[in-house]
PDB file of the backbone (N, CA, C, O) and the ligand in Angstrom, with CONECT records:
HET     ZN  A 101       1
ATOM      1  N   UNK A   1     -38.238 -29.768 -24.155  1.00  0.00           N
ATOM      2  CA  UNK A   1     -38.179 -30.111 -22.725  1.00  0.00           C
ATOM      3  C   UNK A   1     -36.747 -30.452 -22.335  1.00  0.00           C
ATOM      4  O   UNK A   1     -36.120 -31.339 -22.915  1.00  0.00           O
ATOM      5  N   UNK A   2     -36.249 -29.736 -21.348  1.00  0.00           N
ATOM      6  CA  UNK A   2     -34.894 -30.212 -20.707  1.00  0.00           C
ATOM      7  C   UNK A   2     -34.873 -29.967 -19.350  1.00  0.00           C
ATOM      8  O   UNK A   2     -35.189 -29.003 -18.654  1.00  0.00           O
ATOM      9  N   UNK A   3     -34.328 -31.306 -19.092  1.00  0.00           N
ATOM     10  CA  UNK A   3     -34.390 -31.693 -17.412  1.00  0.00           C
ATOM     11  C   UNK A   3     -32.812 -31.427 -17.052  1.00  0.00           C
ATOM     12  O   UNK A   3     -31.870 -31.988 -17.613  1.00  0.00           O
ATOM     13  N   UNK A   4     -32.727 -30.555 -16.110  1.00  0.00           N
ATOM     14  CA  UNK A   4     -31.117 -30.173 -15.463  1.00  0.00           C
ATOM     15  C   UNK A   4     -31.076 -31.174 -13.935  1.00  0.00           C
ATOM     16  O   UNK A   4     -31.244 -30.671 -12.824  1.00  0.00           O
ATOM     17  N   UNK A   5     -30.882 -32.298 -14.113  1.00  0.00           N
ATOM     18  CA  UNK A   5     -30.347 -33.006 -12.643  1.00  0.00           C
ATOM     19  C   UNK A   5     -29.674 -32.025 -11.383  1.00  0.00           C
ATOM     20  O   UNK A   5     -29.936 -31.876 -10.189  1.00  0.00           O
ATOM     21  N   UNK A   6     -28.776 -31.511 -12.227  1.00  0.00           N
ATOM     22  CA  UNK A   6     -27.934 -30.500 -11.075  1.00  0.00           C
ATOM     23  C   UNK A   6     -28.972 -29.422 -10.730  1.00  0.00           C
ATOM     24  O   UNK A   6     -29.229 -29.190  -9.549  1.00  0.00           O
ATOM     25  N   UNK A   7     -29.516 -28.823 -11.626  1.00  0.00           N
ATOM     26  CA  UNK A   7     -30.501 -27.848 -10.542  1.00  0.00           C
ATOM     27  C   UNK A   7     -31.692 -27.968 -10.391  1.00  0.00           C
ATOM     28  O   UNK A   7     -32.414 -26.990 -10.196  1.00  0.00           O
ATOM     29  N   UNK A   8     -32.203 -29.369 -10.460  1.00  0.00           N
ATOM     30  CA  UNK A   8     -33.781 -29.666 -10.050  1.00  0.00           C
ATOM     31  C   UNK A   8     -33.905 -29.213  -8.614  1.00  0.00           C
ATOM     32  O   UNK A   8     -34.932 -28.632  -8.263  1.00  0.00           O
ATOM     33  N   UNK A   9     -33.084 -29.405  -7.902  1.00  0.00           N
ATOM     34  CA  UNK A   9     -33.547 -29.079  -6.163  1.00  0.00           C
ATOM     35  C   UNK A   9     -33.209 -27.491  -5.625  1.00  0.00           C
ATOM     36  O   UNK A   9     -33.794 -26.966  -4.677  1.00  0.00           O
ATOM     37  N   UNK A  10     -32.152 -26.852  -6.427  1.00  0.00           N
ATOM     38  CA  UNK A  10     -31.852 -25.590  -6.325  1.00  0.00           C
ATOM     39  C   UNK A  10     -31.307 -25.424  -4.930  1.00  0.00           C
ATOM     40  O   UNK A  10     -31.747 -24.294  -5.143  1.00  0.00           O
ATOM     41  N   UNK A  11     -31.040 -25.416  -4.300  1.00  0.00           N
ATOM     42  CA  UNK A  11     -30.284 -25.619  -2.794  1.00  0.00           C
ATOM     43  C   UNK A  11     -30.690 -26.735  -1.863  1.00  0.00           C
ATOM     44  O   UNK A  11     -31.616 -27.533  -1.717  1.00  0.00           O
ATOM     45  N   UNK A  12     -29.680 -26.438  -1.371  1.00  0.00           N
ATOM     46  CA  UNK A  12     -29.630 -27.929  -0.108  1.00  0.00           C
ATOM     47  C   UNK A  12     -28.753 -27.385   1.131  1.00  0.00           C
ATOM     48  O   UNK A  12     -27.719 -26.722   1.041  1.00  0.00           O
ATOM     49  N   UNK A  13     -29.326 -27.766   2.179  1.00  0.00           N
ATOM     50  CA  UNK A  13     -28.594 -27.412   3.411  1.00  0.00           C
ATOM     51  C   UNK A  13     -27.424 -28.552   3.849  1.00  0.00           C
ATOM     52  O   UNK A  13     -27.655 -29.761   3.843  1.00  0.00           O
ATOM     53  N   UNK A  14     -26.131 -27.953   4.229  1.00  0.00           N
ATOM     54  CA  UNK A  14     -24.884 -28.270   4.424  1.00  0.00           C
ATOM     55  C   UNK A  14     -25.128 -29.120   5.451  1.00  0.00           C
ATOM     56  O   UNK A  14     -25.664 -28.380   6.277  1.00  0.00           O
ATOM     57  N   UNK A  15     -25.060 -30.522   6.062  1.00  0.00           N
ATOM     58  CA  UNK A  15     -25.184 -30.958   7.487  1.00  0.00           C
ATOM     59  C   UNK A  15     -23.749 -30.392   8.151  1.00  0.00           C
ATOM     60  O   UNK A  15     -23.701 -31.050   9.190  1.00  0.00           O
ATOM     61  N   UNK A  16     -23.070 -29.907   8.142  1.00  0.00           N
ATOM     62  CA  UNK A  16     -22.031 -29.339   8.518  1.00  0.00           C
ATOM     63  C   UNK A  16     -22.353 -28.109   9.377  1.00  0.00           C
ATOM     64  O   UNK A  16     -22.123 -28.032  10.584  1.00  0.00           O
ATOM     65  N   UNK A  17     -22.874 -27.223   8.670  1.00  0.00           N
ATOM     66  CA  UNK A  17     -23.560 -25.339   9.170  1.00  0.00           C
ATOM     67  C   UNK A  17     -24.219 -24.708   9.057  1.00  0.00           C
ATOM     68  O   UNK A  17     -24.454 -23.508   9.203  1.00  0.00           O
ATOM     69  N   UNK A  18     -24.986 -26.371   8.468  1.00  0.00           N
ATOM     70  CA  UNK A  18     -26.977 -25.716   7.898  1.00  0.00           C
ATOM     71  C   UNK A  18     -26.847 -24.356   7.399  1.00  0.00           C
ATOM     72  O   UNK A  18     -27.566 -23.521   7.948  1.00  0.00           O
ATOM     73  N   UNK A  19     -25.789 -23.822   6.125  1.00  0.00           N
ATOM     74  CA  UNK A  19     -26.109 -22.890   5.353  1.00  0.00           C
ATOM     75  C   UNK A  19     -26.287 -23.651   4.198  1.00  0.00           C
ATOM     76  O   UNK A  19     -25.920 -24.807   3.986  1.00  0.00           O
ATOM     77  N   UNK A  20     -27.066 -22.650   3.261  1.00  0.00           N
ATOM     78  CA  UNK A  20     -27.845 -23.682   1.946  1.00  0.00           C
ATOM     79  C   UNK A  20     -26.976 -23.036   1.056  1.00  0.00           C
ATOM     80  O   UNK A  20     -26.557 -21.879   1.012  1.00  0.00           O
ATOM     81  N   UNK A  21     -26.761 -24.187   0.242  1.00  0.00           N
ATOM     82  CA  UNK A  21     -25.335 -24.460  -0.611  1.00  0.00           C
ATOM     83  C   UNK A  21     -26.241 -24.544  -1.925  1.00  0.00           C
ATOM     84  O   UNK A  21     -27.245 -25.228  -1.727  1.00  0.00           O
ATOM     85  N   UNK A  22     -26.137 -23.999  -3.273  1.00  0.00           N
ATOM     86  CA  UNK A  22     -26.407 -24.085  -4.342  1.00  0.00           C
ATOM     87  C   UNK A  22     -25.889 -25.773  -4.472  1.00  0.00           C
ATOM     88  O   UNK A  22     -24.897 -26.270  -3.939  1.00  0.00           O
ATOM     89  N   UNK A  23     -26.931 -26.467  -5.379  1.00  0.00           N
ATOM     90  CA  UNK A  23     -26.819 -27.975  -5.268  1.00  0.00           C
ATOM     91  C   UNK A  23     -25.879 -28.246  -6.915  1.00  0.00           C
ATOM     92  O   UNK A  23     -25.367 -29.298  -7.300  1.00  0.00           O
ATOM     93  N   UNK A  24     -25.898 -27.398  -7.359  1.00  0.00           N
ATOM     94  CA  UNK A  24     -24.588 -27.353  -8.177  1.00  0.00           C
ATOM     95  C   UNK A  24     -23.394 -27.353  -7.809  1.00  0.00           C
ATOM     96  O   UNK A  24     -22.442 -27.668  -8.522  1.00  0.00           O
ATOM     97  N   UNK A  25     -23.326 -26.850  -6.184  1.00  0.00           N
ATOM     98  CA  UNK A  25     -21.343 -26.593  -6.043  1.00  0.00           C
ATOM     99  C   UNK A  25     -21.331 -28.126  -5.068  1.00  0.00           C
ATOM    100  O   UNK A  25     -22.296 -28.518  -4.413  1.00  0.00           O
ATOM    101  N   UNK A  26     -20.420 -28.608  -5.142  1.00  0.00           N
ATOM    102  CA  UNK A  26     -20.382 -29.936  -4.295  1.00  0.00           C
ATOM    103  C   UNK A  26     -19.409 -29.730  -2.874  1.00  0.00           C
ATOM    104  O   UNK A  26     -18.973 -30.661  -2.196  1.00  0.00           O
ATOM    105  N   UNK A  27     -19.195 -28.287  -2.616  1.00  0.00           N
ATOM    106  CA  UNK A  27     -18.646 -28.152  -1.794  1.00  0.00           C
ATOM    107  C   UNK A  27     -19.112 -26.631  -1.126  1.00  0.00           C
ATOM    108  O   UNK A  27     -19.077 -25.528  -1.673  1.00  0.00           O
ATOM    109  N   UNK A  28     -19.693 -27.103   0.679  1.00  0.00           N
ATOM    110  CA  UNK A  28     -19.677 -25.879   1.111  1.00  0.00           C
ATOM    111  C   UNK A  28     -18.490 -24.109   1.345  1.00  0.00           C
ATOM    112  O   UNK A  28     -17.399 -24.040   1.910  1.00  0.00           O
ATOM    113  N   UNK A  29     -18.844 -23.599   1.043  1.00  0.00           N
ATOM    114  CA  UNK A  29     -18.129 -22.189   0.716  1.00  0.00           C
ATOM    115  C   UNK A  29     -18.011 -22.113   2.052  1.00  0.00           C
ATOM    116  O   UNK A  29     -16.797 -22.083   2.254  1.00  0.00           O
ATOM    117  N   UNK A  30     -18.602 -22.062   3.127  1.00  0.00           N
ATOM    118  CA  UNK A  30     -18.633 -21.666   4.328  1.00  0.00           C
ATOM    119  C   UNK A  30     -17.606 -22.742   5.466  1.00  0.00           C
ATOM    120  O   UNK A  30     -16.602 -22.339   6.054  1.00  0.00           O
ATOM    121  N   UNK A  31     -18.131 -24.038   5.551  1.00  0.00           N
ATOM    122  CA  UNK A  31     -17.198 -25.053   6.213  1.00  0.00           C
ATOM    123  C   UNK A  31     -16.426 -25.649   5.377  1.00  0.00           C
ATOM    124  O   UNK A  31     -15.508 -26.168   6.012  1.00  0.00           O
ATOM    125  N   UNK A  32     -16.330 -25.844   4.244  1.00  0.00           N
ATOM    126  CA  UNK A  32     -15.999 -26.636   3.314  1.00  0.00           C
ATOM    127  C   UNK A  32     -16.438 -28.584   3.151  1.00  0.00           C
ATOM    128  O   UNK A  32     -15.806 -29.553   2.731  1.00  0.00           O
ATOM    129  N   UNK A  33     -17.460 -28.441   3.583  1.00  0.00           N
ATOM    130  CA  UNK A  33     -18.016 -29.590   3.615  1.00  0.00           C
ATOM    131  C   UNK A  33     -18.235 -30.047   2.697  1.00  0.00           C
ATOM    132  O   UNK A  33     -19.031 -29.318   2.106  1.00  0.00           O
ATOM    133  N   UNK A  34     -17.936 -31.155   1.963  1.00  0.00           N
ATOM    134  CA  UNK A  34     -18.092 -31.987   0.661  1.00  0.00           C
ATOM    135  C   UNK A  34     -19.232 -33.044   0.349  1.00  0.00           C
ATOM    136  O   UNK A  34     -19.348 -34.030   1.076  1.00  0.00           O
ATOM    137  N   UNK A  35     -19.983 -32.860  -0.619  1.00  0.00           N
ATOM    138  CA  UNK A  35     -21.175 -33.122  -0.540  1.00  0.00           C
ATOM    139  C   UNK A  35     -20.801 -34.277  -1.451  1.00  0.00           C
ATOM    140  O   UNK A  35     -20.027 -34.147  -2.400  1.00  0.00           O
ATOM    141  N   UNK A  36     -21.423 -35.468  -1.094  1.00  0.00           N
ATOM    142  CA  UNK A  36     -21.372 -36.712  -1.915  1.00  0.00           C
ATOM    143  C   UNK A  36     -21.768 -36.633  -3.430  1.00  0.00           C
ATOM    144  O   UNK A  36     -22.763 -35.972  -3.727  1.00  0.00           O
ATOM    145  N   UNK A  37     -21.057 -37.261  -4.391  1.00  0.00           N
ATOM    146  CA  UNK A  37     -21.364 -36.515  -5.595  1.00  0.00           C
ATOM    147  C   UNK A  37     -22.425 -36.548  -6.530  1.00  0.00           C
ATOM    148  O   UNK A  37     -22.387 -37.369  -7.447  1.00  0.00           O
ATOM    149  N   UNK A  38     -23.245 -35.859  -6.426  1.00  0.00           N
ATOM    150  CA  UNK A  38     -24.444 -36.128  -6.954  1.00  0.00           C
ATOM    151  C   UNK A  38     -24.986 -36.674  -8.462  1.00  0.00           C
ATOM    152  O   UNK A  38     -26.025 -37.303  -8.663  1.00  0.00           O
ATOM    153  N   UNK A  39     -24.153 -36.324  -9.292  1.00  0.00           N
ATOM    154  CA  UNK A  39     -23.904 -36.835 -10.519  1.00  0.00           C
ATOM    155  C   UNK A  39     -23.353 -38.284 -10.822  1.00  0.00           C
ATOM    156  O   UNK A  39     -22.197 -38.529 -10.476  1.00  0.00           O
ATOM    157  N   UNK A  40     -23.953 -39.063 -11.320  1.00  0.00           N
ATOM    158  CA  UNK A  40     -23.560 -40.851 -11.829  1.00  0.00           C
ATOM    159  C   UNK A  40     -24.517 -41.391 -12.435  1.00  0.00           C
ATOM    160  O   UNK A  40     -25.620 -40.859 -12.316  1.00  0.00           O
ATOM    161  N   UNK A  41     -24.397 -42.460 -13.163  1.00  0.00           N
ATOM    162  CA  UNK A  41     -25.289 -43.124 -13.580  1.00  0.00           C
ATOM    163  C   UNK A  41     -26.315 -43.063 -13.554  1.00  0.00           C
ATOM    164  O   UNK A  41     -26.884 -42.810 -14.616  1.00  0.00           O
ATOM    165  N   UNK A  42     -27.009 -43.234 -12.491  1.00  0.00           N
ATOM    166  CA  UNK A  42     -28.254 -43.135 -11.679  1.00  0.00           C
ATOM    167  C   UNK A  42     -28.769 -41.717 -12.154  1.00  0.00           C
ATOM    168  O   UNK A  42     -29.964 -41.760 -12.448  1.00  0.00           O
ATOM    169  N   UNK A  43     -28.134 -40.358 -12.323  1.00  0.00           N
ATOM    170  CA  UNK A  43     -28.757 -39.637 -12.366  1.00  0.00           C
ATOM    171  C   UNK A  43     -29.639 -39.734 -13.684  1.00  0.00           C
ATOM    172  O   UNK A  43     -30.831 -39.601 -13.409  1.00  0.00           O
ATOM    173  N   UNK A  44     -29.439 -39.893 -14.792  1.00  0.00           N
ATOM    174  CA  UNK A  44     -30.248 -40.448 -16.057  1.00  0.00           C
ATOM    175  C   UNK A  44     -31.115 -41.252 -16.212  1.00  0.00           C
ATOM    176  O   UNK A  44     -31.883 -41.315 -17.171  1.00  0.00           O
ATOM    177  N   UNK A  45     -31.058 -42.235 -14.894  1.00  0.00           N
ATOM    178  CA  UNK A  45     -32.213 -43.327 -14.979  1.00  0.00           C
ATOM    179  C   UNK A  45     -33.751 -42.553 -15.084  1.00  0.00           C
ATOM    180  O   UNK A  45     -34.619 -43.089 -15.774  1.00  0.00           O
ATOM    181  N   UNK A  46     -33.970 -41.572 -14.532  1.00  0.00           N
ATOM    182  CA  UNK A  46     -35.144 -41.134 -14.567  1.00  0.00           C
ATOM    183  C   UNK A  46     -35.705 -40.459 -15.755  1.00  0.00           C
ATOM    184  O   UNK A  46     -36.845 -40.569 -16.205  1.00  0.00           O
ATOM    185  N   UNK A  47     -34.474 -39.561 -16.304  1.00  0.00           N
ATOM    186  CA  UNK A  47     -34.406 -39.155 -17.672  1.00  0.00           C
ATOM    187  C   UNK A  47     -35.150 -40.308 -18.749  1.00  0.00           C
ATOM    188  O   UNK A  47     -36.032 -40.061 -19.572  1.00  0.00           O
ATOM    189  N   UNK A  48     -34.495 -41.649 -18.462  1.00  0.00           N
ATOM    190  CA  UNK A  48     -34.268 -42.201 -19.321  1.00  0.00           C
ATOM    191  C   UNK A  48     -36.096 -43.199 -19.284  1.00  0.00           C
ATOM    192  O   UNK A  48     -36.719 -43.749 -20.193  1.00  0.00           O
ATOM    193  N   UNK A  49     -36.389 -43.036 -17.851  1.00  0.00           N
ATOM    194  CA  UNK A  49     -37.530 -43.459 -17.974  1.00  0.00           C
ATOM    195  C   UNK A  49     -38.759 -42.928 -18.441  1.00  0.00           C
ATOM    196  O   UNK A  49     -39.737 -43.524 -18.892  1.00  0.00           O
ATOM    197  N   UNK A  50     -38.520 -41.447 -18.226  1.00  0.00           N
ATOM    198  CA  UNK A  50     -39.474 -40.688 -18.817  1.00  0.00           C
ATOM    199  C   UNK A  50     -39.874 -40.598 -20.074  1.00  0.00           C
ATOM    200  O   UNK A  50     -41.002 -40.434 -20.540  1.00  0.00           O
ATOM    201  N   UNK A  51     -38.148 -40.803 -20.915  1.00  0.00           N
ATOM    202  CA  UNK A  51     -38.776 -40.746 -22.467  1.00  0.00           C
ATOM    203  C   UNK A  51     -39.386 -42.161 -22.853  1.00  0.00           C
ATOM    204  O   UNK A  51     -40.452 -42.259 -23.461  1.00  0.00           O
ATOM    205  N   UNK A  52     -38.963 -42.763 -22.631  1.00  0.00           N
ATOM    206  CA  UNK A  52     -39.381 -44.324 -22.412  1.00  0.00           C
ATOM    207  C   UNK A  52     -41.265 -44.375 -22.457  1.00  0.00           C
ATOM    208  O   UNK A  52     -41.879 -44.768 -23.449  1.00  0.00           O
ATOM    209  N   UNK A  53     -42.062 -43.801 -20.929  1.00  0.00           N
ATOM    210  CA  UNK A  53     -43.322 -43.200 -21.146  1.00  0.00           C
ATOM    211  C   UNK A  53     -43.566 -42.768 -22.413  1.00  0.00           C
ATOM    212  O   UNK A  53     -43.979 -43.314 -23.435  1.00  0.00           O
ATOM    213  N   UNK A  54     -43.079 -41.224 -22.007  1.00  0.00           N
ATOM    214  CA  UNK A  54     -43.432 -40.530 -23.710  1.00  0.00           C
ATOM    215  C   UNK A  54     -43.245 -41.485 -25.044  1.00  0.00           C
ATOM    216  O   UNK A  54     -44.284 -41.522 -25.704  1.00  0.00           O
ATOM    217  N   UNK A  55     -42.638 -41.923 -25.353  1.00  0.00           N
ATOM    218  CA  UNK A  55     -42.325 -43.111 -26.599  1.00  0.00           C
ATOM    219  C   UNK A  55     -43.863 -43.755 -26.458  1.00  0.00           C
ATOM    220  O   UNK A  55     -44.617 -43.777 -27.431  1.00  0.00           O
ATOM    221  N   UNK A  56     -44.170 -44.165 -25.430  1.00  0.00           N
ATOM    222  CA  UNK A  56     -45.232 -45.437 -25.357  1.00  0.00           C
ATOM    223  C   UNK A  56     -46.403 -44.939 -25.573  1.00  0.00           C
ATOM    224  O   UNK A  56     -47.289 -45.332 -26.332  1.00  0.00           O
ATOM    225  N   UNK A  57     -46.357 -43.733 -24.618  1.00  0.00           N
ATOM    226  CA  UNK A  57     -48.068 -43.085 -25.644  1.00  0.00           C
ATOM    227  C   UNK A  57     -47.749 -41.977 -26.518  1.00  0.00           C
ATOM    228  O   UNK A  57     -48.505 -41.043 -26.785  1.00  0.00           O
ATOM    229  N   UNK A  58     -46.644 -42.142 -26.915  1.00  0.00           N
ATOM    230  CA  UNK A  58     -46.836 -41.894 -28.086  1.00  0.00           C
ATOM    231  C   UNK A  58     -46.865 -42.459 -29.071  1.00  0.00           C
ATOM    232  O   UNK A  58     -46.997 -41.897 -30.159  1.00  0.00           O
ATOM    233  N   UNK A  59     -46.731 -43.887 -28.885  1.00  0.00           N
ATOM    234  CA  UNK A  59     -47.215 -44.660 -29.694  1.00  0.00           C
ATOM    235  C   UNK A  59     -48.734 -45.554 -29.733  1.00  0.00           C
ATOM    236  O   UNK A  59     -49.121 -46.347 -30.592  1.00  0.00           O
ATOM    237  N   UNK A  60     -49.412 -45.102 -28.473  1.00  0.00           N
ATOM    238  CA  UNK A  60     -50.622 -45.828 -28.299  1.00  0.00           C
ATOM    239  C   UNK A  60     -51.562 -44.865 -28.877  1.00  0.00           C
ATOM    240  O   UNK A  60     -52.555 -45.377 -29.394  1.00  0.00           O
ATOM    241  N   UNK A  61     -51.463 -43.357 -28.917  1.00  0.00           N
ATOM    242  CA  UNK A  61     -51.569 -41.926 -29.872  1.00  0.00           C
ATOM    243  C   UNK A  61     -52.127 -42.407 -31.470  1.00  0.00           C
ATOM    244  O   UNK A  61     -53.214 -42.059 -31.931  1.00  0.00           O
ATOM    245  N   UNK A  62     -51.249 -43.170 -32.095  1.00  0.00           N
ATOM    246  CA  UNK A  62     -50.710 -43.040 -33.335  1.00  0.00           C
ATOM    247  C   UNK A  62     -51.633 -44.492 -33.480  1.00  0.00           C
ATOM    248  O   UNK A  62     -51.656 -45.105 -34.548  1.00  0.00           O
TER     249      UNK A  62
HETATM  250 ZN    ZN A 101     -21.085 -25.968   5.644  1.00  0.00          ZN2+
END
C-alpha cells in the first residue's frame, strides 16, 4: 500500500483562471498563480494515523 499526498486529489482549479492545474505543480502554467504549498508536516499526519489503526487491529487479530 502507498499513499502519494501529492496526487491524491489529481487536479485542482487555479482561483486565479479556474484552469485545473495538476496538484503536483504548485504553480499555474497559465496565470502563474502560486498555490500555497501543499507539502509539510501535516501532510503525514494522516499517513501516520492510518498505520497506527492498522498496528491496532492488527494486534487485536493476533
Ligand atoms: Zn491560473
Amino acid at each position: 500500500m502507498r499513499i502519494d499526498p501529492e496526487k491524491r486529489f489529481g487536479k485542482r482549479a487555479c482561483p486565479g483562471c479556474a484552469t485545473e492545474v495538476d496538484a503536483n505543480q504548485n504553480r499555474c502554467p497559465i496565470c502563474g498563480y502560486e498555490f500555497p504549498h501543499p507539502t509539510g508536516p501535516r501532510t503525514w499526519v494522516p499517513v501516520m494515523a492510518l498505520l497506527m489503526i492498522f498496528l491496532i487491529i492488527l494486534l487485536w487479530v493476533l
